[in-house]
C-alpha atoms as one frame of an Amber mdcrd trajectory, in Angstrom:
protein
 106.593  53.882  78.269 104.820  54.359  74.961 104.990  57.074  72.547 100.954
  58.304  71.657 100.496  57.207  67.477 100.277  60.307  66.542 103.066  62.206
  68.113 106.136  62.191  65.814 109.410  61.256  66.596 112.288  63.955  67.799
 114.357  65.220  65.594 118.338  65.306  66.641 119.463  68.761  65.457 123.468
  68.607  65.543 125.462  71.822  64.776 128.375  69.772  62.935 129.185  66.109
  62.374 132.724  66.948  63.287 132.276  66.852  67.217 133.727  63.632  68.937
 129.991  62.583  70.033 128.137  63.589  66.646 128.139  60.107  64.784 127.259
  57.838  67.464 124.384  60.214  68.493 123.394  60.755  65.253 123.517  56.707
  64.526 121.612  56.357  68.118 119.023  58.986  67.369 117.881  57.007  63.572
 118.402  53.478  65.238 115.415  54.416  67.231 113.555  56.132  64.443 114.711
  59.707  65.113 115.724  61.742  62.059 118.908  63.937  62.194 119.472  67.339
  61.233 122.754  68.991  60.614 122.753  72.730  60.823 126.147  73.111  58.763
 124.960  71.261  56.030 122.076  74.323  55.916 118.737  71.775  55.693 116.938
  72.923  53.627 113.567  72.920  55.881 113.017  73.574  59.968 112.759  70.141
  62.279 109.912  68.781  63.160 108.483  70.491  66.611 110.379  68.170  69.163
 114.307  68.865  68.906 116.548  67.990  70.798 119.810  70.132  70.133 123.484
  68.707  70.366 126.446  71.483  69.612 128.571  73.826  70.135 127.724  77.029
  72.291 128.598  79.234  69.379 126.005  78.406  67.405 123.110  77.764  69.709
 121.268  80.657  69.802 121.410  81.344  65.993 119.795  77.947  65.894 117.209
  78.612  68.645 116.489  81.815  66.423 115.981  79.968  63.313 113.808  77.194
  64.336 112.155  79.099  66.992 113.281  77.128  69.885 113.778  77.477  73.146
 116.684  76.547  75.226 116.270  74.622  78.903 119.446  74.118  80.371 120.153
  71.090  82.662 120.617  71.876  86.811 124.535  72.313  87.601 124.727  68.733
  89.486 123.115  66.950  86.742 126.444  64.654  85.895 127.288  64.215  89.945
 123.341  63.099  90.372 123.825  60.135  87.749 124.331  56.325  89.156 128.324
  55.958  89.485 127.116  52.594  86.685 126.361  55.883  84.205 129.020  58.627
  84.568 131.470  56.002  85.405 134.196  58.254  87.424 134.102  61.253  90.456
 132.152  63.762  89.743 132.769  67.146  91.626 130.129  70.559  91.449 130.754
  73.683  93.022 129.654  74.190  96.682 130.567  70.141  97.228 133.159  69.903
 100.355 135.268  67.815  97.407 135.018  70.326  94.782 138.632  71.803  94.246
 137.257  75.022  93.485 135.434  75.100  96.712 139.315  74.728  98.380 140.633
  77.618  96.119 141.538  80.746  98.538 138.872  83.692  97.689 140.088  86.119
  95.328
């Protein structure tokens, strides 16, 4: 699919390079033509309107108050949904007769 001219690229907003998955995004996101934001090195000026958001849960809502964002959050099954090709291992969710939690006596 093809993005419209005029509608920019996202912006990756990343609350530290120091998570395991931050450089490899981060190199992912401007190999495609994304720029990168990194919300401990304070920058200096907001993203542009389409961010995507990559960090810890400690900071996330200061950032979503910052930049005015809002935050979706992905359906509980999303990983176990994925093509086995993706993920790449077993994926369990709650309320699945696998689930280990599911075989945990009630408390």
């Amino acid at each position: 699919m093809s993005r419209p001219f005029d509608m920019p690229m996202p912006t990756l907003l990343l609350s530290t390079r120091s998570l395991p998955a931050a450089a490899a995004l981060a190199g992912a996101a401007e190999q495609v033509g994304w720029s990168v934001a990194v919300l401990d090195e304070n920058p200096a000026c907001a993203p542009g309107n389409n961010i995507v958001y990559y960090g810890g849960s400690d900071v996330v809502l200061a950032a979503a108050r910052r930049f005015h964002l809002t935050l979706l959050e992905p359906p509980l099954d999303l990983l176990a949904r994925l093509p086995l090709a993706f993920r790449q291992r077993a994926v369990d969710t709650p309320g699945s007769t696998n689930c280990a939690a599911s075989r945990l006596p009630p408390s």
